[in-house]
N, C-alpha and C positions, 0 to 999 in steps of 0.2 A: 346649840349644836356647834361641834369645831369642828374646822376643815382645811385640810394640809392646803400649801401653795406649793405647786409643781414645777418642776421646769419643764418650757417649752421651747426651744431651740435657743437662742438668746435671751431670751423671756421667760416671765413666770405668771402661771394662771390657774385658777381656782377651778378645782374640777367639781360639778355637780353628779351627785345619785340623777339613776334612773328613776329615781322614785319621787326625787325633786323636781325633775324636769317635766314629767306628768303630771303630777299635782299642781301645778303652775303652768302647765302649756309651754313651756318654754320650747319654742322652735333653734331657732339660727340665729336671733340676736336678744339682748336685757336693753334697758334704760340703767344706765350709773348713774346714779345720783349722790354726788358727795356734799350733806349734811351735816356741819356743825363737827362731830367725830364719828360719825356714819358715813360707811357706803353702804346703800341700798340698793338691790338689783331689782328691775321690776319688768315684768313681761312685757315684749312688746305684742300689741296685740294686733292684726292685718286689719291696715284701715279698710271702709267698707262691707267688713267679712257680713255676711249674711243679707247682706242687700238684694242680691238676685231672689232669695226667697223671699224676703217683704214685697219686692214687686211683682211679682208674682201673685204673692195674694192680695196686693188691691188691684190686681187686675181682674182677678175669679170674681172679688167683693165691687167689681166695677168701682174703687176709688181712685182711680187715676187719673180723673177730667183735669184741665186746666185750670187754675185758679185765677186764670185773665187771661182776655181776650187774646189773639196774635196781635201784636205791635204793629203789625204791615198788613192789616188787611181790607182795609181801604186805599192805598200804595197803588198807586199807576207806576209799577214798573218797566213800564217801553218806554217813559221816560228818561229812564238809565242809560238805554241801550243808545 
């Protein structure tokens, strides 16, 4: 595939299809990756994205226990104070 370099006010930048940018997710920013005599653009993807619904479902499937005790729960805390 070729693809013209635009000018952008001072600059110059690679315009993508609409049809690239959906087939790829491409939101607001790429990864450049300059390899060897490559650039490769690569999606950046939202860290955590779909976490709220995994917790969610180990909570429905009740797998959300602790996998160790509290660290403080034999702790005489009015000893702090």
């Amino acid at each position: 595939m070729e693809a013209a370099i635009i000018k952008i006010g001072n600059s110059k930048g690679l315009r993508l299809s609409k049809t690239i940018l959906e087939k790829y997710n491409i939101q607001d920013k790429v990864q450049l990756i300059l390899e060897d005599d490559q650039i490769i653009l690569r999606p950046i993807g939202e860290p955590r994205k779909g976490w709220g619904k995994a917790f969610k479902k180990m909570n429905l499937d009740n797998d959300d226990q602790l996998l160790m005790d509290a660290v403080f729960e034999d702790e005489n805390f009015e000893e702090w104070s």
